[in-house]
C-alpha atoms as an extended CHARMM CRD file, in Angstrom:
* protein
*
       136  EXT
         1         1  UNK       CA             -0.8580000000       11.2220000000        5.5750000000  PROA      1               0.0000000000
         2         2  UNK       CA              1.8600000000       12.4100000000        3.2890000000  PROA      2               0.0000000000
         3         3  UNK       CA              3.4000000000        9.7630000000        1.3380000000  PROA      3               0.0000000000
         4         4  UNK       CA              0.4700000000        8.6870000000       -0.1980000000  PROA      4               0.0000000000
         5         5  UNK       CA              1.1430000000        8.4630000000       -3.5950000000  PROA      5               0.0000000000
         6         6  UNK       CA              1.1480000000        4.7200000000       -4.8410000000  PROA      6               0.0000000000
         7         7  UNK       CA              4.3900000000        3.4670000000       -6.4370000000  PROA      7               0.0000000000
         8         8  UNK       CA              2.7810000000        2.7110000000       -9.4560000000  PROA      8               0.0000000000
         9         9  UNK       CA              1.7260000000        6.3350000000       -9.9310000000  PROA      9               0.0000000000
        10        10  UNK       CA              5.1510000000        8.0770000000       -8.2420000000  PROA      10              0.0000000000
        11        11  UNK       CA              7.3850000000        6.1690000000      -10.9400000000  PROA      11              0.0000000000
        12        12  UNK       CA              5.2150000000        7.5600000000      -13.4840000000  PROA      12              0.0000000000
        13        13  UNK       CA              5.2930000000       11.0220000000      -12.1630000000  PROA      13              0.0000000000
        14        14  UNK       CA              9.6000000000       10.0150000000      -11.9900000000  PROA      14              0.0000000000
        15        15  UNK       CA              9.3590000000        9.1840000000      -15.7180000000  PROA      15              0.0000000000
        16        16  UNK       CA              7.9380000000       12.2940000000      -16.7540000000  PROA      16              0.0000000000
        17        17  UNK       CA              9.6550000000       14.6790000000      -14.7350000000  PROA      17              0.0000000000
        18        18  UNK       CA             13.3760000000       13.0250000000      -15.6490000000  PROA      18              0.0000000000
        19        19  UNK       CA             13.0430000000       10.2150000000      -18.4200000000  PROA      19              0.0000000000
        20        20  UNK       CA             10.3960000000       12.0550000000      -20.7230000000  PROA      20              0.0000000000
        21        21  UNK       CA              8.0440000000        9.4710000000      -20.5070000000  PROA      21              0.0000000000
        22        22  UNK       CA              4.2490000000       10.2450000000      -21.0180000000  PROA      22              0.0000000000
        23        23  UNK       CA              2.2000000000        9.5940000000      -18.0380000000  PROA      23              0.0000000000
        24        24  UNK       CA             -0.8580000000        7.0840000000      -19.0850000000  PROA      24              0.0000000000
        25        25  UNK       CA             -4.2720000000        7.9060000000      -17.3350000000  PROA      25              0.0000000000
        26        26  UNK       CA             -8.0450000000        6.9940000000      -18.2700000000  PROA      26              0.0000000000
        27        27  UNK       CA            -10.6720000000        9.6180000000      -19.3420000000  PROA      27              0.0000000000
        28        28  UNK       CA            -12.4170000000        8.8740000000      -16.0600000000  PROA      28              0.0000000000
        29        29  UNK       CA            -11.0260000000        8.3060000000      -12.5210000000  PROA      29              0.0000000000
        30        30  UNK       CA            -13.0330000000        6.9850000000       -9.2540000000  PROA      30              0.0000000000
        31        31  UNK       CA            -13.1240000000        8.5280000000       -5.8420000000  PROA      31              0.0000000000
        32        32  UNK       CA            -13.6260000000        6.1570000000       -3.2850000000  PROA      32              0.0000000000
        33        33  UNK       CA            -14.0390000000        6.3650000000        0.4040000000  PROA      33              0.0000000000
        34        34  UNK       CA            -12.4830000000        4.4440000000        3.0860000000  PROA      34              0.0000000000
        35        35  UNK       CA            -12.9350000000        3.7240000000        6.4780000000  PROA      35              0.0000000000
        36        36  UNK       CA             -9.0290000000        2.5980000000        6.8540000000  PROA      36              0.0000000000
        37        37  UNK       CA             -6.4520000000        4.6390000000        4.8050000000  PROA      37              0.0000000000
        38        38  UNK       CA             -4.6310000000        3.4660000000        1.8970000000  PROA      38              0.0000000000
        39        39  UNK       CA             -0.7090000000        3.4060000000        1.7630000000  PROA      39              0.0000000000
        40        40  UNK       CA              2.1250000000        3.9390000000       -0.8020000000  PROA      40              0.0000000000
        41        41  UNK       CA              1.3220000000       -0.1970000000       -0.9350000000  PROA      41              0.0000000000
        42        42  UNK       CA             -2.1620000000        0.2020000000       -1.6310000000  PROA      42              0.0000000000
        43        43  UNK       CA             -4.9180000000       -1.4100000000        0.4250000000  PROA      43              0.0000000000
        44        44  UNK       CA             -7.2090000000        0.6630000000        2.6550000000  PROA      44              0.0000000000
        45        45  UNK       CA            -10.4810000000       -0.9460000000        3.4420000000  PROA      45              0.0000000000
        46        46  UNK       CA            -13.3580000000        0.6570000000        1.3080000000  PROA      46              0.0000000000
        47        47  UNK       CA            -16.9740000000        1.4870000000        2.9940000000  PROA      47              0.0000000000
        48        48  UNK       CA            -19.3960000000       -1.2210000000        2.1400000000  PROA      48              0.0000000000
        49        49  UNK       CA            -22.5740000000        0.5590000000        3.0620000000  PROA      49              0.0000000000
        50        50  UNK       CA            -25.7950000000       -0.6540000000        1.6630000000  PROA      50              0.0000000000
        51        51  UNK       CA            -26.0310000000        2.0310000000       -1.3850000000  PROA      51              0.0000000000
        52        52  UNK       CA            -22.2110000000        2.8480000000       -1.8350000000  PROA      52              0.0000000000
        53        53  UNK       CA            -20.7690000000        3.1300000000       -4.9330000000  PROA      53              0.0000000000
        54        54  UNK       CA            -17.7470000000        5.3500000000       -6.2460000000  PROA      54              0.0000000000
        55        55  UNK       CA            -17.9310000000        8.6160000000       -7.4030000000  PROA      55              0.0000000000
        56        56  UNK       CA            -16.7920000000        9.2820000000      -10.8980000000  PROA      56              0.0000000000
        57        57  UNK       CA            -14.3960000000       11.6690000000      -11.4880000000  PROA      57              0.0000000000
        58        58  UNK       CA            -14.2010000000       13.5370000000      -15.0560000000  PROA      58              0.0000000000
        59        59  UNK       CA            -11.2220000000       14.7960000000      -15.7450000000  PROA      59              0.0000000000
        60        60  UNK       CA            -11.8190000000       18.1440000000      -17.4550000000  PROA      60              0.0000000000
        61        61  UNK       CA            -11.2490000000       20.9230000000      -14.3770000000  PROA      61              0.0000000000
        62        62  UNK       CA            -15.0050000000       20.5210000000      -13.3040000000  PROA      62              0.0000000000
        63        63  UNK       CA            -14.3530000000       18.6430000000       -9.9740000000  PROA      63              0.0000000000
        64        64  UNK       CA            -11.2760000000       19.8700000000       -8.9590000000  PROA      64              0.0000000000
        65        65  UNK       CA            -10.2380000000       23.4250000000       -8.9050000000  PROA      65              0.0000000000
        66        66  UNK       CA             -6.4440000000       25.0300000000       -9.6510000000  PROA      66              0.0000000000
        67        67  UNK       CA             -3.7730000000       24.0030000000       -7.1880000000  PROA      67              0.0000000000
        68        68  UNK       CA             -2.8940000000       26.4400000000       -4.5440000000  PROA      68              0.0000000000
        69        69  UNK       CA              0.3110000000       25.9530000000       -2.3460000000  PROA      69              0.0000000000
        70        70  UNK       CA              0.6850000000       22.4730000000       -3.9110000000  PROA      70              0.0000000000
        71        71  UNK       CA             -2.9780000000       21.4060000000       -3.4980000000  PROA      71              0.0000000000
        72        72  UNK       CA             -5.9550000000       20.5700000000       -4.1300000000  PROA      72              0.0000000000
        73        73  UNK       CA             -9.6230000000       20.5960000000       -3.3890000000  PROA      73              0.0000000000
        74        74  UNK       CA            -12.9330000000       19.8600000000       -4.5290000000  PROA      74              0.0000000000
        75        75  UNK       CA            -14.4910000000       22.9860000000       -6.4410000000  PROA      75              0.0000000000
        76        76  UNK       CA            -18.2310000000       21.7540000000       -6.4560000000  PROA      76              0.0000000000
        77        77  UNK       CA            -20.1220000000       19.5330000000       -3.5800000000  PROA      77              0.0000000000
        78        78  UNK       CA            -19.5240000000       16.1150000000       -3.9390000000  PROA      78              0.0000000000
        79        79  UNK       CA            -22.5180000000       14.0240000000       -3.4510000000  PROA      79              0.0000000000
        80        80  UNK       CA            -22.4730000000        9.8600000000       -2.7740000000  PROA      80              0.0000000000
        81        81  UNK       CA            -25.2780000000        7.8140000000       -3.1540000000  PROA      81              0.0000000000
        82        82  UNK       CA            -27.9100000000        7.5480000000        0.0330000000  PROA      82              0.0000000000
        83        83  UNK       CA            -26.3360000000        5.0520000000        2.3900000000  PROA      83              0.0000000000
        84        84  UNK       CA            -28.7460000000        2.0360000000        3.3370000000  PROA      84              0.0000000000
        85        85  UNK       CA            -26.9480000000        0.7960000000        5.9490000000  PROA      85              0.0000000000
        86        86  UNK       CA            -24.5980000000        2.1030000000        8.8510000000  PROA      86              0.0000000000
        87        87  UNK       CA            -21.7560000000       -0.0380000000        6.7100000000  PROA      87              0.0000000000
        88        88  UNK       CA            -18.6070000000       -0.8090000000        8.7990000000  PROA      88              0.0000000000
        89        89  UNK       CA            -17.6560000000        2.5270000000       10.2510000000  PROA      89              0.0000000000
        90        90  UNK       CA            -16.4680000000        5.9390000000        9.8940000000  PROA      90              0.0000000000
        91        91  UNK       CA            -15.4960000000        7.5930000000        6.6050000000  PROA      91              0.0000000000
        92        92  UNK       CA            -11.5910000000        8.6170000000        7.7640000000  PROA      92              0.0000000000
        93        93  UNK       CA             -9.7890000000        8.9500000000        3.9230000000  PROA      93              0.0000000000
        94        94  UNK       CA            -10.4110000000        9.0610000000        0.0820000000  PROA      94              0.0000000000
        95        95  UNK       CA             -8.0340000000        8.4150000000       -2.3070000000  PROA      95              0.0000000000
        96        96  UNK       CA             -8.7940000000        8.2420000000       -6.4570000000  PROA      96              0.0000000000
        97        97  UNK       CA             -8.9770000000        4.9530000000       -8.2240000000  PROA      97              0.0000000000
        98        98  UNK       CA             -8.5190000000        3.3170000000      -12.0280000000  PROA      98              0.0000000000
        99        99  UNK       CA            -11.8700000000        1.5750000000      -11.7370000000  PROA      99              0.0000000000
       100       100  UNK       CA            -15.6420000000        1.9970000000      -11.0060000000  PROA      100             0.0000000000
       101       101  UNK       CA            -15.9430000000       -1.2600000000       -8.5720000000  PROA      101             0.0000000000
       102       102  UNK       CA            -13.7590000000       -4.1730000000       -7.8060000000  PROA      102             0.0000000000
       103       103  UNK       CA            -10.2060000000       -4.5170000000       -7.8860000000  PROA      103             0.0000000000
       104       104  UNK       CA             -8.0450000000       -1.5310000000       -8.8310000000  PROA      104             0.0000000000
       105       105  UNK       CA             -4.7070000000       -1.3970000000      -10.7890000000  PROA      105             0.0000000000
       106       106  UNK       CA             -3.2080000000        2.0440000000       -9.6540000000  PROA      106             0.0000000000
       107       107  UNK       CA             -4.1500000000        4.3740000000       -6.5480000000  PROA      107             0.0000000000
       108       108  UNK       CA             -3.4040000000        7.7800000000       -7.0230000000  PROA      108             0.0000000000
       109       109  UNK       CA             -2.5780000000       10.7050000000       -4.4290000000  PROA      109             0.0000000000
       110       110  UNK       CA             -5.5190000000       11.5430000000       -1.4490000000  PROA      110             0.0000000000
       111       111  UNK       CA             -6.2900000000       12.6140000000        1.8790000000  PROA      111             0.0000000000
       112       112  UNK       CA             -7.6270000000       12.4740000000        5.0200000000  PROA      112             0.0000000000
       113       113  UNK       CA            -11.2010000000       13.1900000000        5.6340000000  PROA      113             0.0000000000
       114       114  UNK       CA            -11.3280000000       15.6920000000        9.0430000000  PROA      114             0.0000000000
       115       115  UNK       CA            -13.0550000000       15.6660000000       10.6400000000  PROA      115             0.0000000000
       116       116  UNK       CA            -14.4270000000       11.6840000000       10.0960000000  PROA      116             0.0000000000
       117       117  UNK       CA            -17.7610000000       11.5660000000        8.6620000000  PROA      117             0.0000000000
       118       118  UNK       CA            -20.2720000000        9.2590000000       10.4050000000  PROA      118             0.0000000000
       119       119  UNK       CA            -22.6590000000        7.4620000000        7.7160000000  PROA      119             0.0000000000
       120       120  UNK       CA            -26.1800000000        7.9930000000        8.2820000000  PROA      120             0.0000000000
       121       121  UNK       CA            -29.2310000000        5.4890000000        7.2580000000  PROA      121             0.0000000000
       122       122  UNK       CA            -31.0180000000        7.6030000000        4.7430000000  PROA      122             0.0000000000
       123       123  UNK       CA            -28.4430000000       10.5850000000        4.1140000000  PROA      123             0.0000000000
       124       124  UNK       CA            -25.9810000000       10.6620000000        1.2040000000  PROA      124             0.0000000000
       125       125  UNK       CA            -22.7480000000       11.3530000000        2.2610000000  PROA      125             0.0000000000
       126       126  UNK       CA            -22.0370000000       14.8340000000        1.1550000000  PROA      126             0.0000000000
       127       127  UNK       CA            -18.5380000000       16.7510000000        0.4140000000  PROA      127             0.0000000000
       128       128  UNK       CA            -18.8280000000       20.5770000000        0.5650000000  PROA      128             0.0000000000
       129       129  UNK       CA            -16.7650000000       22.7830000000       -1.9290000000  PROA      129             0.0000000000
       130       130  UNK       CA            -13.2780000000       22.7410000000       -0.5190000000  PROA      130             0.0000000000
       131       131  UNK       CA            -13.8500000000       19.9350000000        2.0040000000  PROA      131             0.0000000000
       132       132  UNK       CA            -11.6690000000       17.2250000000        0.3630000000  PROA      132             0.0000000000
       133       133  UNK       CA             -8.1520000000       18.2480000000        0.1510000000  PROA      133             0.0000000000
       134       134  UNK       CA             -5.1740000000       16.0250000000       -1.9580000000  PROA      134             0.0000000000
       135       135  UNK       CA             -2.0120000000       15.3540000000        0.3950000000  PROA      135             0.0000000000
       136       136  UNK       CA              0.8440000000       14.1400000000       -1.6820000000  PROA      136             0.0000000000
């Protein structure tokens, strides 16, 4: 799933790295899970279990640990709200958000989830340390 990265986001990333141009990003992002993968277009289709909502994601270093070898991971378990319903299908990617709910403005870099989680009635969907790994 390389190639992620939203245009939005990459010509920020090519404004700081050649213009000098500060990258803009809120205090808080918002992890989201899909059931159909995003693109460097945006989309995806979002789970719509009974229960869902996205994850909020501080950014202060206690989610994520230090990149290794260009990535990534989660550094604590990662813990979704206990799905109601079945919803409409497997979890198969995540990718990080601008906004709690709704419409989003920017996408930012993600991954697959491997192998794809099944939602169960009455479980929270649960991340292990190291389970969630960003693909640029």
């Amino acid at each position: 799933m390389a190639g992620f990265l939203g245009y939005t986001t990459a010509a920020e990333i090519y404004d700081f790295l050649y213009r000098g141009v500060a990258i803009t990003i809120d205090g808080t992002l918002w992890l989201r899970l899909l059931v159909e993968p995003s693109s460097r277009s945006g989309g995806g289709t979002e789970t719509d279990y009974s229960g869902y909502s996205r994850l909020a994601l501080p950014r202060d270093g206690s989610v994520f640990g230090a990149t290794s070898n260009g990535r990534i991971t989660n550094s604590v378990a990662l813990i979704f709200a206990t799905a109601n319903s079945l919803g409409n299908g497997d979890l198969v990617a995540f990718d990080v958000v601008d906004t709690p709910s709704g419409a989003i403005a920017k996408i930012y870099n993600a991954g697959p989830i491997i192998p794809a989680k099944t939602i169960a009635v009455g479980k929270a969907p649960t991340f292990r340390v190291g389970s969630l790994v960003f693909t640029l």
